[in-house]
DODRENFI-410335 format. One line per field, with one value per residue (C-alpha): residue number from 1; x, y, z. Coordinates in nm, 4 decimals, padded with zeros to 6 digits, always signed. Example, Ala and Ser with C-alpha at 12.3 -4.5 7.8 and 13.67 -1.06 7.14 Angstrom:
<rs>
seq: (1 2)
east: (+01.2300 +01.3670)
north: (-00.4500 -00.1060)
up: (+00.7800 +00.7140)
</rs>
This chain:
<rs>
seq: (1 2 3 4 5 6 7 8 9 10 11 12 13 14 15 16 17 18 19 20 21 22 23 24 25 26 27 28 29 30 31 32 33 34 35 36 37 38 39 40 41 42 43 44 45 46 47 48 49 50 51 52 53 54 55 56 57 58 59 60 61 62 63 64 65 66 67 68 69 70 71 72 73 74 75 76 77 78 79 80 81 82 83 84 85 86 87 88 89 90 91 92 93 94 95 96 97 98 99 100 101 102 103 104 105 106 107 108 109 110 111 112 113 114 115 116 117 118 119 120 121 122 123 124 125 126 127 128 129 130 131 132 133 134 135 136 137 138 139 140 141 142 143 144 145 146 147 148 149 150 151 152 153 154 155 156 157 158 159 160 161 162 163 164 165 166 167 168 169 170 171 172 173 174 175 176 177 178 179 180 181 182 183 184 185 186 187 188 189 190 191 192 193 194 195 196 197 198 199 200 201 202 203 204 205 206 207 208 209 210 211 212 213 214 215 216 217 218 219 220 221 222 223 224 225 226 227 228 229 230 231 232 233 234 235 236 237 238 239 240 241 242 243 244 245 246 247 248 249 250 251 252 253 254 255 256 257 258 259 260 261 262 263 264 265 266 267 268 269 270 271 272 273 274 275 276 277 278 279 280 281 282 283 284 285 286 287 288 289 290 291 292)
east: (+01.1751 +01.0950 +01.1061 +01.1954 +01.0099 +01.2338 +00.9094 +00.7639 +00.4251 +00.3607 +00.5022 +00.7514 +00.8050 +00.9584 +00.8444 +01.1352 +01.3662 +01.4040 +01.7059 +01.4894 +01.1575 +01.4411 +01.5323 +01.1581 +01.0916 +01.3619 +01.0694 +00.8630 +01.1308 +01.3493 +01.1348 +00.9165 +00.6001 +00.8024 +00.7949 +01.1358 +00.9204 +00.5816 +00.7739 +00.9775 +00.6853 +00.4776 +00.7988 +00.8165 +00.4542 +00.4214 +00.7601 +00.5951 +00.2272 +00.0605 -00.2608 -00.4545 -00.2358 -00.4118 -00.3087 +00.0496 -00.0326 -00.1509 +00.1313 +00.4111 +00.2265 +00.1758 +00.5453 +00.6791 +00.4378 +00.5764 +00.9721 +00.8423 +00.7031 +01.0771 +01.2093 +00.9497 +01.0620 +01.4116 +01.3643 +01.1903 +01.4303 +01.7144 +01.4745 +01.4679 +01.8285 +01.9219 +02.1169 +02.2249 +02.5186 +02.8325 +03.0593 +02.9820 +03.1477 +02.8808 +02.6398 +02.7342 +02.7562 +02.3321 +02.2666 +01.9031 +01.9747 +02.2484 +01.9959 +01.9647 +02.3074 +02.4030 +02.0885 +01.7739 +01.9512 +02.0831 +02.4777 +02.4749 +02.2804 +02.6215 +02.8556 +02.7319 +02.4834 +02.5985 +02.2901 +02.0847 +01.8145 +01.9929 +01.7710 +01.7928 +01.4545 +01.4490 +01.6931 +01.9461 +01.9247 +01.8848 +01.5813 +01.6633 +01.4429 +01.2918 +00.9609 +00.8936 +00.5952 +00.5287 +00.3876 +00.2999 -00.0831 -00.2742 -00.5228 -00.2441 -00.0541 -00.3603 -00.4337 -00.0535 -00.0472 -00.3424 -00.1752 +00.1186 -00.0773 -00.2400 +00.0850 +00.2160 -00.0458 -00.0925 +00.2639 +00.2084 -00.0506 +00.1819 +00.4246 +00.1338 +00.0541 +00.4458 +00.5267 +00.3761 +00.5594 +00.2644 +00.4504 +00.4887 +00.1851 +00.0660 +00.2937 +00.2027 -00.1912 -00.1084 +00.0694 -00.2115 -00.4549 -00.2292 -00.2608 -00.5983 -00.6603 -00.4168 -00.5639 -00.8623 -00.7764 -00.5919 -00.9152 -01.1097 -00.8800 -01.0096 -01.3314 -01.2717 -01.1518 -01.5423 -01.4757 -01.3634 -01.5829 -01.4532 -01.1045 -01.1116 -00.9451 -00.5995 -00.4638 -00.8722 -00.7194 -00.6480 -00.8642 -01.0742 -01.1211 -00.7845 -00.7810 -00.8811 -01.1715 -01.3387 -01.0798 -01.1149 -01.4429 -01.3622 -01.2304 -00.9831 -00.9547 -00.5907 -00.5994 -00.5909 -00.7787 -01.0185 -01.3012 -01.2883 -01.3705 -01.6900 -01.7624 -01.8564 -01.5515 -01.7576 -02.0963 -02.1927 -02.1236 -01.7392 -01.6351 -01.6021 -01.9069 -01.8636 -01.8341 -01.9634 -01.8056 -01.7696 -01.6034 -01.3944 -01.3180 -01.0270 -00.7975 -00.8599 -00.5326 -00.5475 -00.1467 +00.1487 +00.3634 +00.6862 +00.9577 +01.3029 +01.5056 +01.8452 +02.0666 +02.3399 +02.7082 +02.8848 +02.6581 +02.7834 +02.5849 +02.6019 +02.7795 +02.4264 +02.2275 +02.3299 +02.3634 +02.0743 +01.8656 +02.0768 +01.9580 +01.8899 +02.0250 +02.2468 +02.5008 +02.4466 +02.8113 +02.9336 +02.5970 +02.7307 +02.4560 +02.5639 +02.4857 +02.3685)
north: (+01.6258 +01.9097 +02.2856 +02.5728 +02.9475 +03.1548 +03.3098 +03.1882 +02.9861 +03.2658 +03.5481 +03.5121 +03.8082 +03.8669 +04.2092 +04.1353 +03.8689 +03.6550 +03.3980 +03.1596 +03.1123 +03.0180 +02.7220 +02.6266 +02.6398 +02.3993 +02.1631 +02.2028 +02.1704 +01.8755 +01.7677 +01.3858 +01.6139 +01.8546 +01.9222 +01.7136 +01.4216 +01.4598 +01.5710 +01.2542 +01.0312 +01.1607 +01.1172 +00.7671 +00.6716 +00.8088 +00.6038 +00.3161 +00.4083 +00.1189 +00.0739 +00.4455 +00.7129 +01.0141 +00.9213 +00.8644 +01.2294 +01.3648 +01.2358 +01.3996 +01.7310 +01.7204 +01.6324 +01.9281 +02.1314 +02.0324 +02.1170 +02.5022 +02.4766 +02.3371 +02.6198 +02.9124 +02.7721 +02.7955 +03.1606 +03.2369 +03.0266 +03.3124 +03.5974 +03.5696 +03.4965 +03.8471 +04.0420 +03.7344 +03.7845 +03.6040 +03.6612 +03.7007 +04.0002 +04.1646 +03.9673 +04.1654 +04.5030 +04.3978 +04.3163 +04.2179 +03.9172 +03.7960 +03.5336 +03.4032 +03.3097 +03.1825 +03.0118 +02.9845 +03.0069 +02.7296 +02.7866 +02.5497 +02.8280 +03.0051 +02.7120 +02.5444 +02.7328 +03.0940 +03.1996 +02.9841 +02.7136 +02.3149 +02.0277 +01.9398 +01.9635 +02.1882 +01.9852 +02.0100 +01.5980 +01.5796 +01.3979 +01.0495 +00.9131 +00.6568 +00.8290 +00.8185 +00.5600 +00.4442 +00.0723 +00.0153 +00.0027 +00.3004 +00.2882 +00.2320 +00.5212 +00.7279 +00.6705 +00.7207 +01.0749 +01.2148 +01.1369 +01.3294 +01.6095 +01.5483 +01.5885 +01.9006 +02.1270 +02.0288 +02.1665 +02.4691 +02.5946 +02.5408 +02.7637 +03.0530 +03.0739 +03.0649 +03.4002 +03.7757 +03.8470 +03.9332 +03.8153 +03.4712 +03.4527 +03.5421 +03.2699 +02.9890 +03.0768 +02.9966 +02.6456 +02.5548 +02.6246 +02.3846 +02.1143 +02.1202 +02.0654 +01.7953 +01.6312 +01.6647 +01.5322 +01.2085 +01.1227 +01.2374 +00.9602 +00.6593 +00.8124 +00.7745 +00.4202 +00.2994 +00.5066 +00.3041 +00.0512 -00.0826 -00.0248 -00.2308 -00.3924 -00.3146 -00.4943 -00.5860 -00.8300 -01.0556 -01.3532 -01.3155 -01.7108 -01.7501 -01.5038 -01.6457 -01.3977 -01.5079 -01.2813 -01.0341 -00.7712 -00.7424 -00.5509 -00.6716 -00.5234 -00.6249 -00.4112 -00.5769 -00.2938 -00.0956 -00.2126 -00.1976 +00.1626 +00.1704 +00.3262 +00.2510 +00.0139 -00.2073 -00.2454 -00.1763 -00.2905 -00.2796 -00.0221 -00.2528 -00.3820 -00.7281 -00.7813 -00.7116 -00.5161 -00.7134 -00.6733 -00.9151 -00.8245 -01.0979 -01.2386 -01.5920 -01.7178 -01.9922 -02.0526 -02.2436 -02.1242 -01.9981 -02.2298 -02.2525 -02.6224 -02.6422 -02.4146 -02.4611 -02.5471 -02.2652 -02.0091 -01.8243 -01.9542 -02.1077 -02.4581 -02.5724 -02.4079 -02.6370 -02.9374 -03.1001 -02.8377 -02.7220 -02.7891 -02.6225 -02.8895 -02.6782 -02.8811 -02.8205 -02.8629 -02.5659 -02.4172 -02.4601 -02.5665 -02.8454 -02.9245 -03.2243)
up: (-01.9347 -01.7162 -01.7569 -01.5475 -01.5268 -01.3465 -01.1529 -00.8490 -00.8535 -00.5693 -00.4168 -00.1369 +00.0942 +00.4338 +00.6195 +00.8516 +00.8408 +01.1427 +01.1493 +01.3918 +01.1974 +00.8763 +01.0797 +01.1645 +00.7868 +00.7147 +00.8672 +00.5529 +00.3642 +00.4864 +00.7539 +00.7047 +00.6772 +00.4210 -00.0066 -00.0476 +00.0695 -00.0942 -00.4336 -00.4102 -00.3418 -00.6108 -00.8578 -00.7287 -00.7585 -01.0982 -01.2265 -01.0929 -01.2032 -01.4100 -01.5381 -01.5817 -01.7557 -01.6021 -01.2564 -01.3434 -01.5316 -01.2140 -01.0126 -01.2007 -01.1626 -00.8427 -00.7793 -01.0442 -00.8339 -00.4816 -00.6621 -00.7125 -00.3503 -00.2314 -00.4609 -00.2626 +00.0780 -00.0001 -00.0855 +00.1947 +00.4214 +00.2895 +00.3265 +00.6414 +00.6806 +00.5481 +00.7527 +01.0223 +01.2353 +01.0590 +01.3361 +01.7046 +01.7221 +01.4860 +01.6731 +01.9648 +01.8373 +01.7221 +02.0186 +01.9159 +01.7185 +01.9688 +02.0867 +01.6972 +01.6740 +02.0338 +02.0470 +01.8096 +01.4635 +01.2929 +01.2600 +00.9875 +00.7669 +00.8226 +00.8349 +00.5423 +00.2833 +00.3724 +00.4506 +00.2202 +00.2548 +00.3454 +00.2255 +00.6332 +00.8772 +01.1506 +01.3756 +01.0823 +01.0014 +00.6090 +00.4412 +00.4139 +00.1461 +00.4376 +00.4435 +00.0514 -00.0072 -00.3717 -00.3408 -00.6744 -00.5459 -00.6581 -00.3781 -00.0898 -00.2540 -00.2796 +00.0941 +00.1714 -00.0145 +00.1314 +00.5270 +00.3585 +00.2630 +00.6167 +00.7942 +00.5717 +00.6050 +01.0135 +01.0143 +00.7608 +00.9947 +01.3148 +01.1060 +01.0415 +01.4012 +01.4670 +01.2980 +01.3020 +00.9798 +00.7306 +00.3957 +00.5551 +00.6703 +00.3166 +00.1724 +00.4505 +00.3523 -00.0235 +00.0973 +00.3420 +00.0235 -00.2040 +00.0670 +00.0985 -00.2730 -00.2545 -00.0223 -00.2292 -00.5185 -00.4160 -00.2613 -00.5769 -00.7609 -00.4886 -00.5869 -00.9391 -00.9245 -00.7581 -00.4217 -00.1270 -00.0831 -00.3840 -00.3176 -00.0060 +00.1203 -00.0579 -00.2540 -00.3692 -00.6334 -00.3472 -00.3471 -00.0671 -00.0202 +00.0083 +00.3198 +00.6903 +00.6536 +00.9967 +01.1530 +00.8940 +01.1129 +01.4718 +01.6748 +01.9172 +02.2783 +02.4442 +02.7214 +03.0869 +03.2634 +03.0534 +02.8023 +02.4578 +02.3168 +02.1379 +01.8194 +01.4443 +01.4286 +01.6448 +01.4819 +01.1584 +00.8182 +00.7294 +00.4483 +00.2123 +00.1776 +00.2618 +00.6308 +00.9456 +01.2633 +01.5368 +01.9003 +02.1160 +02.4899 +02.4787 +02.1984 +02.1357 +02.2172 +01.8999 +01.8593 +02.0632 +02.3282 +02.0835 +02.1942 +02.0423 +01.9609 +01.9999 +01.9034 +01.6413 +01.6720 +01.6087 +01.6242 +01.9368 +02.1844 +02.5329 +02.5393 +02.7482 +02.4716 +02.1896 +02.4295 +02.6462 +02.8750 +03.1857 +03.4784 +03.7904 +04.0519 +04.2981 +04.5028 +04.8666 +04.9419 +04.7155 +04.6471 +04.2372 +03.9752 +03.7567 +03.4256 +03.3009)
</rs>
């Protein structure tokens, strides 16, 4: 069960509204980097959560926190849509904010929500659902939420240094903060499970002798004209503990070349495809190639 306060986990205000930086927020709304997502994962993970209580605890937080973070964007999405053109005739008579709705506004903030937030990124495609991770696998989750709160507050900070307006910026600084304890904390939980060392690799309950483990430490270079970059991945002791980082300048090519049999009556192909190879005999008479 959740409940509802009807106040804001922060304040929300708009010095002047601006009909263009309301469709650039729909990013952090709607957008793969945006609260829909994160609250969704986090929901997701926690339904699926077994094992330890307090991080299934921590997950549905975290998600009821990202819904009042949805709910503050929204608001400030139809702050700044106050006083938009709804006709292009009122457009013109203003003619400062002509640009917004010939060009940088979304029309679909008039078309669709009458001035009001759309669960849609900044291009106007709605979240999808496809970028919701929840594996089951506290550590790949873990790993998984802290790129999302990666991703959210790189784009929270493109959005401060988008605007001039000082309530957004206010409101932007208070999301960047929540990110950054996010972030935090998800990596506080790998901590709390033995750190990474002993989270690698994921899924650890794997039985390592059961994995080709001589291919498990180096570091493969496939590139035809360049060397292999150098760095810690090279040399070193792996992260978990139990390897070694090694480099290769060339893949051992250790398989078969991938050829196809026959292919099947009646599955669409070429008569000389499910028959005997064609050949490449061309009569010298008619210059045709005959099949064999």
């Amino acid at each position: 069960m959740f409940h509802h306060s009807s106040k804001l986990q922060y304040p929300v205000r708009v010095e002047k509204p601006d009909p263009e930086f309301a469709m650039l927020l729909q990013q952090a709304i709607g957008g793969v980097e945006g609260e829909i997502r994160v609250a969704m994962q986090y929901f997701f993970q926690a339904m699926g959560a077994r094992g330890d209580a307090r991080i299934k605890d921590l997950l549905i937080s975290t998600a009821t926190e990202e819904l009042a973070h949805i709910e503050m964007l929204g608001h400030a999405v139809a702050l700044n849509l106050e006083g938009a053109p709804l006709s292009y005739q009122e457009a013109s008579a203003k003619d400062p904010v002509v640009n917004a709705i010939l060009g940088g506004m979304n029309p679909r903030h008039v078309l669709s929500s009458g001035l009001a937030a759309l669960p849609v990124n900044a291009n106007g495609v709605p979240f999808d659902m496809s970028h919701v991770y929840a594996s089951g696998n506290v550590a790949a989750d873990m790993l998984a939420n802290v790129t999302a709160e990666a991703t959210g507050r790189v784009l929270a900070t493109r959005l401060y240094n988008m605007t001039e307006d000082k309530g957004m910026k206010d409101f932007l600084s208070f999301l960047i903060a929540r990110d950054t304890m996010h972030q935090q904390q998800w990596l506080a939980v790998i901590e709390d499970m033995g750190g990474l060392s002993a989270s690698l690799p994921i899924p650890n309950s794997f039985p390592q002798e059961q994995e080709a483990s001589e291919h498990s430490y180096y570091c493969l270079n496939t590139s035809l004209d360049k060397p292999l970059p150098q760095g810690r991945w090279c040399d070193g002791p792996a992260f978990d503990g139990k390897g070694q980082f090694t480099a290769k300048e060339q893949p051992d090519l250790l398989g078969e070349e991938p050829v196809l049999g026959k292919a099947r009556p009646g599955s669409g192909a070429q008569a000389e495809q499910i028959g005997t190879a064609m050949s490449s005999t061309a009569s010298a008479g008619n210059g045709s190639v005959s099949g064999s």
